[in-house]
Structures are given as C-alpha cells and as structure tokens.
Biotite code that builds the C-alpha atoms (Angstrom):
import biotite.structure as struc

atoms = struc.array([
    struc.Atom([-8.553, -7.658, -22.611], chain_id="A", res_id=1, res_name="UNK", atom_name="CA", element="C"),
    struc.Atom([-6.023, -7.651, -19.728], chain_id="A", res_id=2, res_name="UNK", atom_name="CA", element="C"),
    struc.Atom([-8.761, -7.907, -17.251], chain_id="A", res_id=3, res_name="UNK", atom_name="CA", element="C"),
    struc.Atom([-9.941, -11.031, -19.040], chain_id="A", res_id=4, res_name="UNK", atom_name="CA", element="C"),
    struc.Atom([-6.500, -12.312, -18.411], chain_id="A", res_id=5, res_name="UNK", atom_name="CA", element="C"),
    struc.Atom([-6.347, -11.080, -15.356], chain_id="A", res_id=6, res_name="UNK", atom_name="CA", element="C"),
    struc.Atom([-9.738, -12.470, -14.288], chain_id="A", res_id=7, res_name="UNK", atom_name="CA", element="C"),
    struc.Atom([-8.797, -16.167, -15.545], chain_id="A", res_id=8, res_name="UNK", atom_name="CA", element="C"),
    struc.Atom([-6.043, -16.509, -13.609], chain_id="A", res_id=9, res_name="UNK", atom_name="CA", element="C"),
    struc.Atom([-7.704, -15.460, -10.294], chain_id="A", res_id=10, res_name="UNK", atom_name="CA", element="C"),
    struc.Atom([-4.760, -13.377, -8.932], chain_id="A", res_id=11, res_name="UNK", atom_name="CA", element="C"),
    struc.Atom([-5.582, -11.026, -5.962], chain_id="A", res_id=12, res_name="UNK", atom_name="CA", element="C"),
    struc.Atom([-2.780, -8.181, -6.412], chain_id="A", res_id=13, res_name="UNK", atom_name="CA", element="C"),
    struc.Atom([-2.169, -7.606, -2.357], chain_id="A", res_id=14, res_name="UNK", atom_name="CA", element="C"),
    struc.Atom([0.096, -4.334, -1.266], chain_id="A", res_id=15, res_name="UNK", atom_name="CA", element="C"),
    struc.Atom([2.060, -4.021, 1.607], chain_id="A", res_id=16, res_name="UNK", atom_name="CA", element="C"),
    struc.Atom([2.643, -0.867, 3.085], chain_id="A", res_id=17, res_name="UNK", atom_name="CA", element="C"),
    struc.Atom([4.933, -0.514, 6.093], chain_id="A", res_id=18, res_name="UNK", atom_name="CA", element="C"),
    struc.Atom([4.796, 3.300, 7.173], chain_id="A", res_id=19, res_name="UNK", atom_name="CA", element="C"),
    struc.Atom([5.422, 5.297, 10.308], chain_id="A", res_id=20, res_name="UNK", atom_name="CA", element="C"),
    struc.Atom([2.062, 6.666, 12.318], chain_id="A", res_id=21, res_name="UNK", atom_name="CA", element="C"),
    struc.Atom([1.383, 10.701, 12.370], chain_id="A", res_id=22, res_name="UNK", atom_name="CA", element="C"),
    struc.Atom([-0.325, 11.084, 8.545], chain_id="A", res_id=23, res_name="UNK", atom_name="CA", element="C"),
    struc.Atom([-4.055, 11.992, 8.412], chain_id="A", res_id=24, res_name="UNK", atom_name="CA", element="C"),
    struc.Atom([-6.830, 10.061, 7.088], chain_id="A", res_id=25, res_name="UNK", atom_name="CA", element="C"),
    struc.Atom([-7.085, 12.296, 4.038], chain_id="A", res_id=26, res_name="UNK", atom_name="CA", element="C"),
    struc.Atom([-3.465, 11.211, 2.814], chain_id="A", res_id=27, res_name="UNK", atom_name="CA", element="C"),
    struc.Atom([-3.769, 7.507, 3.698], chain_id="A", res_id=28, res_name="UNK", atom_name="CA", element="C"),
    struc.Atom([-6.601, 7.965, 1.335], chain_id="A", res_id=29, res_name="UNK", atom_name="CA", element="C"),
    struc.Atom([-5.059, 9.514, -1.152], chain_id="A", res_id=30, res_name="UNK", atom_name="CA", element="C"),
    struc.Atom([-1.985, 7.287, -1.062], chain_id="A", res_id=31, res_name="UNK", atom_name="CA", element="C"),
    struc.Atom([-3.821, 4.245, -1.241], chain_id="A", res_id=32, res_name="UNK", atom_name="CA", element="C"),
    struc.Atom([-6.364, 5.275, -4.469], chain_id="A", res_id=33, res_name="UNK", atom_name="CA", element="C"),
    struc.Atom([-3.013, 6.336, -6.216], chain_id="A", res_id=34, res_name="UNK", atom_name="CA", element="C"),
    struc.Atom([-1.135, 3.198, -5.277], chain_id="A", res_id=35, res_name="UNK", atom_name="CA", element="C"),
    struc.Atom([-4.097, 1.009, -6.381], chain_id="A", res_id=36, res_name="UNK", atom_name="CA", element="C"),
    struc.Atom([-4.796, 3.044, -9.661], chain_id="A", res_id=37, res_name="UNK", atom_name="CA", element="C"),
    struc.Atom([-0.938, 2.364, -10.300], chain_id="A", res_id=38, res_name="UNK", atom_name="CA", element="C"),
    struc.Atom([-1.299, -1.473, -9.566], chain_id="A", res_id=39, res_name="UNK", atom_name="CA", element="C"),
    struc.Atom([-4.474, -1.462, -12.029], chain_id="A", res_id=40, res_name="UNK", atom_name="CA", element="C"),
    struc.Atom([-2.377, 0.734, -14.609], chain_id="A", res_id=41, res_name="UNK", atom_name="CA", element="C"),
    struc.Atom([0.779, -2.094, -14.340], chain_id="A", res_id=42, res_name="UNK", atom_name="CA", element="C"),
    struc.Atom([-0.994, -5.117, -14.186], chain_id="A", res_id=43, res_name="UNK", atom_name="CA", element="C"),
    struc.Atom([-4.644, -5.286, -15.364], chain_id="A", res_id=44, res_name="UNK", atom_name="CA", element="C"),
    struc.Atom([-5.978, -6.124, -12.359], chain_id="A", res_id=45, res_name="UNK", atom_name="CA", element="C"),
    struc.Atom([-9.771, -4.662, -11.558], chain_id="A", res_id=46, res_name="UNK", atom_name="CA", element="C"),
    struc.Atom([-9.446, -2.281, -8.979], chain_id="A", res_id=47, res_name="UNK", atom_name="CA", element="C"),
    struc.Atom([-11.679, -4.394, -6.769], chain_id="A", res_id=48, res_name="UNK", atom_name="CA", element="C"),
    struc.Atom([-8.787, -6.852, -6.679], chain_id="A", res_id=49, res_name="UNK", atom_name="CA", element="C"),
    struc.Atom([-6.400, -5.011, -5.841], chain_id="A", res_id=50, res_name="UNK", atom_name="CA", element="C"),
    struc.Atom([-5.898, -5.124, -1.794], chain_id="A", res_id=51, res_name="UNK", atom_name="CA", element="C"),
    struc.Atom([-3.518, -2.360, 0.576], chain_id="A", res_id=52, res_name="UNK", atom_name="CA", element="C"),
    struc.Atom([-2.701, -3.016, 3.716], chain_id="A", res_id=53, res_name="UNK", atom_name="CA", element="C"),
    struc.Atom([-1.428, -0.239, 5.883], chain_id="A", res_id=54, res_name="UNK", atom_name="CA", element="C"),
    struc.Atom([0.648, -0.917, 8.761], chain_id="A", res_id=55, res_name="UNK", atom_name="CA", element="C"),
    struc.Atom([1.737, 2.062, 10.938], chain_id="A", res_id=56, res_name="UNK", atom_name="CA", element="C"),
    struc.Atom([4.745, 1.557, 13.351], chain_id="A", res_id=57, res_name="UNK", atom_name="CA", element="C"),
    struc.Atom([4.914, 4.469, 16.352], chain_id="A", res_id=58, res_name="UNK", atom_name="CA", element="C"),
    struc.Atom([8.472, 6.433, 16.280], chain_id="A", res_id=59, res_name="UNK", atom_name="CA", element="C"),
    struc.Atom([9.277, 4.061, 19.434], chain_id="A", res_id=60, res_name="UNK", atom_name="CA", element="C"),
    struc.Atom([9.077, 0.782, 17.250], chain_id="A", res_id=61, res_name="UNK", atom_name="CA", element="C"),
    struc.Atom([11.669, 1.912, 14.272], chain_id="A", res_id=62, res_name="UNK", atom_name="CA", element="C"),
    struc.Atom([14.594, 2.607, 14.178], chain_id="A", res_id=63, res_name="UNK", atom_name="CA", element="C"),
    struc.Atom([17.304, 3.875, 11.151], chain_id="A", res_id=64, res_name="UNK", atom_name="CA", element="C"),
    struc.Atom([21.275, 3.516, 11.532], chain_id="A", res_id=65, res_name="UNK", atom_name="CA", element="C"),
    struc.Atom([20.453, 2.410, 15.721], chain_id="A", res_id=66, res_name="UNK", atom_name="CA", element="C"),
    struc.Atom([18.453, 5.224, 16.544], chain_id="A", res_id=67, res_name="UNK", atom_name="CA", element="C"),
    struc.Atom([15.220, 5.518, 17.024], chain_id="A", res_id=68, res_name="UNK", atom_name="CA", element="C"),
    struc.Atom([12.941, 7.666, 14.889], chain_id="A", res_id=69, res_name="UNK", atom_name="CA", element="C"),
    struc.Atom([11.341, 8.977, 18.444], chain_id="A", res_id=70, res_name="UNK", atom_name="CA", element="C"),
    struc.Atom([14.624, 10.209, 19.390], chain_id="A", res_id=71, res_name="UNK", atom_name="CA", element="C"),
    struc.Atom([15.511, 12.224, 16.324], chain_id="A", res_id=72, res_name="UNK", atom_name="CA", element="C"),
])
C-alpha cells in the first residue's frame, strides 16, 4: 500500500552523499544498497526510485577545524 502512495505522488527520493575519496568499489556498493534499502524501509519508495549520488572530495579539497584532511 505505501508504494501505491508513494507511486501517486510521483516523488523521486534523491540521496546526497558527500564523502572523502580512498574507499573501494566493493564498499561504495555496499553503502549505497544499504542506504537505499533504508530509504525504501522509511518511506515506501520502490527501490527503483530511490537515487544516490556519490561525490568524493580528495584530502586536498576538505578541510576540518582549518586543516586539511591531506595534512593530518
């Protein structure tokens, strides 16, 4: 029934995920299947909705407390 719902109102769930680089393919993977099985689990949404976009920052590009994660 929530998918029903779901489906009528033509939402597109859409994840942001702002991460720094250096984790393999195999747990980008996994991440993303357990965030979007969450996001199904919480909202209703069909998993084919549900959309994760990865963005990986090098060490050089963030920075915690004014220093750089590439200088730690």
């Amino acid at each position: 029934m929530a998918s029903l719902i779901f489906e009528r109102m033509n939402h597109m769930p859409l994840v942001h995920i702002d991460l720094i680089e250096g984790r393999s393919q195999d747990q980008l993977r996994a991440m993303v299947k357990d965030v979007t099985e969450a996001i199904v689990k919480n909202t209703g949404a069909p998993a084919e909705h549900v959309h994760v976009v990865l963005n990986e920052m090098a060490k050089e590009h963030y920075a915690v407390g004014g220093i750089l994660k590439a200088d730690e």
